[in-house]
N, C-alpha and C positions, 0 to 999 in steps of 0.2 A: 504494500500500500504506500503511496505515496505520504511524505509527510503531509501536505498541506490537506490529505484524505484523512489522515491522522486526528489534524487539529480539529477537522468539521465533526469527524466519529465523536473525539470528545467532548463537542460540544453538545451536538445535535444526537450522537447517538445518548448523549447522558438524558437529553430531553426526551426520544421517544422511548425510552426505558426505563426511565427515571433509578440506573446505575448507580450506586454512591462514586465518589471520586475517585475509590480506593479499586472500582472494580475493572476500571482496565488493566491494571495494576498484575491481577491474576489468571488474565487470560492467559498468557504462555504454557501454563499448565496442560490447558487445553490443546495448544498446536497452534491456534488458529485464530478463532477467536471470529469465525468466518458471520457469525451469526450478526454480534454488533457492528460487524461491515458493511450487514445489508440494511441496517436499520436505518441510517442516516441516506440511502437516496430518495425514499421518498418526504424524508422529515422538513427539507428546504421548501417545502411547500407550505409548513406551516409556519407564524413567528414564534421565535425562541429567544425568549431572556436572556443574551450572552453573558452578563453581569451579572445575574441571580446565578448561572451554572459555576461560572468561573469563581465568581467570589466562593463557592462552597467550599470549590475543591481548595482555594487557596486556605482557606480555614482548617481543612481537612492535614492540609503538610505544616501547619504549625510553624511558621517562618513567612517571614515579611516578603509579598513578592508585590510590584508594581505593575500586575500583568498589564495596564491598562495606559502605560505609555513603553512598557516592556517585552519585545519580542522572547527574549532569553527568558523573562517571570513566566509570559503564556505560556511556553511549553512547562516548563518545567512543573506550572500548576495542574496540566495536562498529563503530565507521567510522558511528555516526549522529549524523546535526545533533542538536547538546548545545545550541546557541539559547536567549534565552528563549521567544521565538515557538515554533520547537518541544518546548519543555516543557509552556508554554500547552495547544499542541494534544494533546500526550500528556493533559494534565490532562483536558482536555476530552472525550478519548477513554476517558479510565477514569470519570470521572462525577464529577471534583472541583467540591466547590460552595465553597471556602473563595474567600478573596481570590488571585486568582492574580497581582496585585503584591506578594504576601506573598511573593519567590521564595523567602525559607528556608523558609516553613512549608508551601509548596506541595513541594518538592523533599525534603522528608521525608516527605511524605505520598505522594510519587509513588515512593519508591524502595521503601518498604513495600507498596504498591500491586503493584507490579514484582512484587517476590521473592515474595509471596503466589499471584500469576497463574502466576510460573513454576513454582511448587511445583504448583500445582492442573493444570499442564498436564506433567506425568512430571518437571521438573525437581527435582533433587534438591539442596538448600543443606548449607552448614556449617552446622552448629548455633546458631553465632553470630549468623548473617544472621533467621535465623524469628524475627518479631515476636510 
């Protein structure tokens, strides 16, 4: 799965199965985990709280994360490799042509990136977050 299929799973798939934060967490067990994959294609059809979901999980790891100006807090409130490697490949996956050694200017440009896509796919933001 793609990272940025990743992010939405965790988002959207937390919505249509209302998961605790903890439970993609456990999938590996499984193999697969093929099932929460398929939950989140048709969930972009509905709106989803991105900031109700995300706030939980960040409750949930007990540590100060800023997902909401922070590419690096998202995943990691998400249970996904925050890496540069994979930020690269996020970049790569959303169509960045900038220098991707530039990690600050890469990691603003992918968290705007982000919040854009989740909006465009039912996710609903704080006011704050829409660039």
């Amino acid at each position: 799965m793609s990272i940025f299929g990743k992010i939405l799973s965790g988002i959207f798939g937390h919505a249509a199965s209302a998961t605790p934060a903890g439970g993609a967490a456990a999938a590996p067990a499984g193999g697969g985990g093929s099932t929460a994959a398929a939950a989140p294609a048709s969930a972009p059809a509905q709106s989803v709280d991105v900031a109700a979901i995300v706030d939980k999980a960040v409750a949930a790891k007990h540590e100060k994360l800023e997902w909401r100006t922070s590419i690096v807090d998202l995943m990691k409130a998400l249970d996904i490799d925050s890496s540069l490697a994979a930020r690269k490949e996020l970049a790569k996956e959303l169509g960045y042509t900038g220098d991707t050694n530039d990690s600050a200017s890469m990691n603003v440009w992918l968290h705007k990136q982000v919040m854009a896509k989740l909006a465009a796919n039912g996710g609903k933001l704080p006011p704050e977050i829409k660039h």
